[in-house]
C-alpha positions as CSV (number, residue, x, y, z in Angstrom):
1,X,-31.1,1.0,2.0
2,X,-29.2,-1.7,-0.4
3,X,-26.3,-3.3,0.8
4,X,-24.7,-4.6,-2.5
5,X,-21.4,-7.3,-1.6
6,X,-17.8,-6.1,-3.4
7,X,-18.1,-8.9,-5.6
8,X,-21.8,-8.0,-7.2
9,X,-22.1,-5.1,-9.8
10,X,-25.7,-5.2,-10.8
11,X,-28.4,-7.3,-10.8
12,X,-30.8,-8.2,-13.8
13,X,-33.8,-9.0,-12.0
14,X,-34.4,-8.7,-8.3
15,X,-36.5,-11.3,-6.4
16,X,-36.4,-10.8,-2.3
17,X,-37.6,-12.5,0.6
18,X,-38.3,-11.3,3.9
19,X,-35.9,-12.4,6.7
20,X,-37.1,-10.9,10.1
21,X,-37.4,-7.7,11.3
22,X,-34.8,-4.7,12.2
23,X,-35.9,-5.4,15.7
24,X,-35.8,-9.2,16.0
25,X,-31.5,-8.6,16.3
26,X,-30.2,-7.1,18.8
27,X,-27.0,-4.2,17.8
28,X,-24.7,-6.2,18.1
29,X,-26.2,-9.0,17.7
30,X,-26.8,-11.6,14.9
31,X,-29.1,-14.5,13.3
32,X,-28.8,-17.1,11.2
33,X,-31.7,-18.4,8.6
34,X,-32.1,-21.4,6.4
35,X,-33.3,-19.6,2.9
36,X,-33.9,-21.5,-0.4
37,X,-31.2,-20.1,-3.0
38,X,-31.0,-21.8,-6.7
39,X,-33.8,-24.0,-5.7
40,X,-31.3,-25.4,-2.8
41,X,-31.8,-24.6,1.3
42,X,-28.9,-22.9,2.3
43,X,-27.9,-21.4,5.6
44,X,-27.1,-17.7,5.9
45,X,-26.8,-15.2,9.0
46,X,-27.1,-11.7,9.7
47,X,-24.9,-9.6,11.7
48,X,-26.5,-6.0,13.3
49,X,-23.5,-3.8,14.1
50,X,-23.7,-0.1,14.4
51,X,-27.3,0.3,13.1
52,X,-25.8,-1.4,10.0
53,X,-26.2,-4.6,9.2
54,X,-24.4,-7.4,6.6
55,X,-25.3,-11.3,5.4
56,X,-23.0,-14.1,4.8
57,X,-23.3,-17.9,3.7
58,X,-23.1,-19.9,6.9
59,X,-19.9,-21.4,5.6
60,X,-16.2,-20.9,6.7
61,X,-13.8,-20.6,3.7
62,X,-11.3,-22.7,5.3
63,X,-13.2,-26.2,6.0
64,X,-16.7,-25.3,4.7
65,X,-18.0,-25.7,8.5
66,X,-21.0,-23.3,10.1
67,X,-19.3,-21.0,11.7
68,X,-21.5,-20.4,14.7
69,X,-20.7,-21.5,18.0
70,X,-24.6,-21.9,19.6
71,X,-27.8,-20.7,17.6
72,X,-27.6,-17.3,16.2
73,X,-24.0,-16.7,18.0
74,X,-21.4,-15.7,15.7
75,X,-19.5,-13.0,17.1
76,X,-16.5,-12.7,19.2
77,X,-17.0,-12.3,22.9
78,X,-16.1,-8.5,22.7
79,X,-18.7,-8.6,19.6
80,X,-16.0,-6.8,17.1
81,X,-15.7,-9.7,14.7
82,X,-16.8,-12.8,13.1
83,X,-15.7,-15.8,14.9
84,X,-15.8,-19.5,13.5
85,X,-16.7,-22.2,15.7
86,X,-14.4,-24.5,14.4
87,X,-10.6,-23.3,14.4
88,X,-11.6,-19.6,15.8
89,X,-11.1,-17.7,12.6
90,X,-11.5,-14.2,13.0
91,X,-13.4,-12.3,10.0
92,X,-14.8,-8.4,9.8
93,X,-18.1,-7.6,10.2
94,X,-18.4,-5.1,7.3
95,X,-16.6,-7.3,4.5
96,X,-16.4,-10.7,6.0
97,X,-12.6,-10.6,5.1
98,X,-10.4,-13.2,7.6
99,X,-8.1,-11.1,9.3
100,X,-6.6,-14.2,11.5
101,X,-6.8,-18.2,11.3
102,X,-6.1,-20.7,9.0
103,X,-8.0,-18.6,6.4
104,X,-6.1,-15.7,6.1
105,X,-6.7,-13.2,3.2
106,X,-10.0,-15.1,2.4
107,X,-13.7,-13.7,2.9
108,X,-16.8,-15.2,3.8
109,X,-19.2,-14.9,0.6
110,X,-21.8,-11.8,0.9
111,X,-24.8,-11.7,0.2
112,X,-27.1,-9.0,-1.0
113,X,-29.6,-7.2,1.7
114,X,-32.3,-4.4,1.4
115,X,-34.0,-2.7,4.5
116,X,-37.6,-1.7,3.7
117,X,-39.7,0.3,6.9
118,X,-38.7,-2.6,9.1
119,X,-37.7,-5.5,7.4
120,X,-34.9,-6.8,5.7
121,X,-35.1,-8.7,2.8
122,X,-32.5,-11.2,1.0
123,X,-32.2,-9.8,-2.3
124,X,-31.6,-12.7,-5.4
């Protein structure tokens, strides 16, 4: 399985690295990683919903701020959507798209995930 983001049509080459395992996050659930991207360590996070599973930057679109509120907790308390730490921003799991806050109509940025046998890998 490839989970490609809206915003990404194709890629030319494809370069992966393992995150953790399907297990290792609980449905729902979520996890947040510090991966090297462009030669710079960035923060990213995982969300398990529903058997399905999505990655964002670690970065609200309104202030820039991590959105989590304790390690690997960034989902609401009924653990239906995104929440940010910061002004509570409310953001869906399966586009990242704010749906209440100060960021309105803005998305977190996705990034691009494969599932092989058990592990999921950053794609790049």
């Amino acid at each position: 399985m490839l989970y490609y983001p809206p915003s990404q049509a194709t890629l030319s080459y494809v370069v992966s690295h393992i995150l953790c395992k399907t297990t290792d996050i609980e449905d729902p659930g979520s996890k947040s990683f510090e991966v090297k991207i462009k030669r710079k360590t960035q923060s990213i996070f995982l969300i398990h919903k529903n058997g399905n599973f999505f990655a964002y930057y670690n970065k609200c679109p309104h202030t820039g701020a991590s959105l989590e509120w304790q390690e690997d907790q960034f989902l609401d308390l009924d653990k239906e959507l995104i929440q940010c730490a910061t002004h509570d921003a409310l953001f869906t799991i399966d586009s990242g798209e704010c749906i209440a806050g100060p960021c309105s109509g803005d998305s977190l940025q996705a990034l691009t995930i494969s599932i092989q046998a058990d592990e999921i890998h950053l794609v790049l």
